[in-house]
Legacy VTK file of the C-alpha trace (Angstrom):
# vtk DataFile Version 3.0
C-alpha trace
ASCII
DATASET POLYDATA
POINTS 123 float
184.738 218.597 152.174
183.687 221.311 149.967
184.791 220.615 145.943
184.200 222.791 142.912
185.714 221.095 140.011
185.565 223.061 136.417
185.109 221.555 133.243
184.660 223.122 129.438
187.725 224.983 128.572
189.898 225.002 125.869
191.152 226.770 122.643
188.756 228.489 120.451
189.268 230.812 117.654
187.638 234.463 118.114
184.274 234.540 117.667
183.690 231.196 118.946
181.854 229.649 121.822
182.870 227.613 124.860
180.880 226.744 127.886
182.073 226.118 131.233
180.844 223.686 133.781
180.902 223.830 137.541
179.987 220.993 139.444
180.054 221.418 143.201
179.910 218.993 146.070
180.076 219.152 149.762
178.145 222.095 150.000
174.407 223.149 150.316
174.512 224.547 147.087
171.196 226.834 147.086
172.835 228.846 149.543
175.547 229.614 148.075
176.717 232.667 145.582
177.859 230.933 142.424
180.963 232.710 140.670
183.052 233.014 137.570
186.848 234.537 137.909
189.645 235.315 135.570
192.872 235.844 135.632
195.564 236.349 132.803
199.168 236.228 133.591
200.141 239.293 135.312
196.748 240.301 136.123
194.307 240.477 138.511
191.933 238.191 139.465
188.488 239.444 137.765
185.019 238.742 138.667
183.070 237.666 135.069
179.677 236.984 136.349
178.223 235.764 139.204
174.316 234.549 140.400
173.151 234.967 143.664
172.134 232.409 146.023
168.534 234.746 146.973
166.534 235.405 143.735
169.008 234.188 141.116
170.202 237.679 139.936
173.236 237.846 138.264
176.135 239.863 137.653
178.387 240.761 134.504
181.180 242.668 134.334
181.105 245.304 131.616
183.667 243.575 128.931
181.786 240.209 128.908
178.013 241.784 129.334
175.962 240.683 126.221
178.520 237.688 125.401
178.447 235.675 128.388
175.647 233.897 130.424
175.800 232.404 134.135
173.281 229.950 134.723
172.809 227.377 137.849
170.837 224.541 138.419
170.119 223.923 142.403
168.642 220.284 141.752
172.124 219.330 139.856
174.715 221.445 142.145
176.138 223.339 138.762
176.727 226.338 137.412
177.442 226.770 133.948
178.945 229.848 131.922
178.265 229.904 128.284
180.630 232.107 126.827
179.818 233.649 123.353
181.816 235.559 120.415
185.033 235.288 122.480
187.964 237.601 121.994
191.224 236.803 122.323
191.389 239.626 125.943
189.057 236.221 127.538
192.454 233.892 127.300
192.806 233.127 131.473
192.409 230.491 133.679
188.519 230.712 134.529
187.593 229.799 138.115
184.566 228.339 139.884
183.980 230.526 143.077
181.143 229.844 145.945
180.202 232.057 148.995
177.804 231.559 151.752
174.928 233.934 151.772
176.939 236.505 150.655
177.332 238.748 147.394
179.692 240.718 145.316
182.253 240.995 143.420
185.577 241.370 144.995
187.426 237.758 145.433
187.909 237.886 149.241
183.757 237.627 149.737
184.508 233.718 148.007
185.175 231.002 150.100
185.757 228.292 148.141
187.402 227.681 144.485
187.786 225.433 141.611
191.717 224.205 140.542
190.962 226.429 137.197
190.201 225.765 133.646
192.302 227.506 130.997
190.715 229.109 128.068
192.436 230.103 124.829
191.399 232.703 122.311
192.920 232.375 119.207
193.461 235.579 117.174
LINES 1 124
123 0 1 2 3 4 5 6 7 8 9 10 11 12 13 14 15 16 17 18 19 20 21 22 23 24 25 26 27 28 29 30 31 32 33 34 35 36 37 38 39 40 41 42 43 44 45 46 47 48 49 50 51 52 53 54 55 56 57 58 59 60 61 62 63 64 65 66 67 68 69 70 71 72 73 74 75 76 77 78 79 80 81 82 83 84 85 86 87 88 89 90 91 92 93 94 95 96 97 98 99 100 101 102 103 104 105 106 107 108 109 110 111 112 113 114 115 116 117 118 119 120 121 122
């Protein structure tokens, strides 16, 4: 069976740095759309960043753009997010996402997810 387990989060004062690990499993990873989500309490579910399975573009989205960096590594099965000069608005639960030979950014395109990491911005 397909597992994405997360790994990396934490509390960090603002400004700092944290990065996130995603190491997947039961999958053929290369094929697969590699994902970051958020979601604070009371709020939607986000799409961060995400790098496609064809090419190995990625995608931001415009509050973390210039701070945070997706990477993967196909001979490993991870995807990391290094997250830089945080700011208290990061604090959520961060979620691994994957999705067969698809892309974009709205959650219903993901098949499969991580249980969650939490991240904590101190003010």
């Amino acid at each position: 069976q397909v597992q994405l387990v997360e790994s990396g989060g934490g509390l960090v004062q603002t400004g700092g740095s944290l990065r996130l690990s995603c190491a997947a499993s039961g999958l053929t990873f290369s094929a697969y759309t590699m994902a970051w989500f958020r979601q604070a309490p009371g709020k939607e579910r986000d799409n961060v960043a995400a790098i496609y399975w064809s090419g190995g573009s990625t995608y931001y989205g415009a509050s973390v753009k210039g701070r945070f960096t997706i990477s993967r590594d196909n001979a490993k099965n991870t995807v990391s997010l290094q997250m830089n000069s945080l700011k208290p608005e990061d604090t959520a639960v961060y979620y691994c996402a994957a999705a067969l030979l698809k892309i974009g950014t709205d959650y219903k395109t993901y098949d499969y997810w991580g249980q969650g990491t939490q991240v904590t911005v101190s003010p």
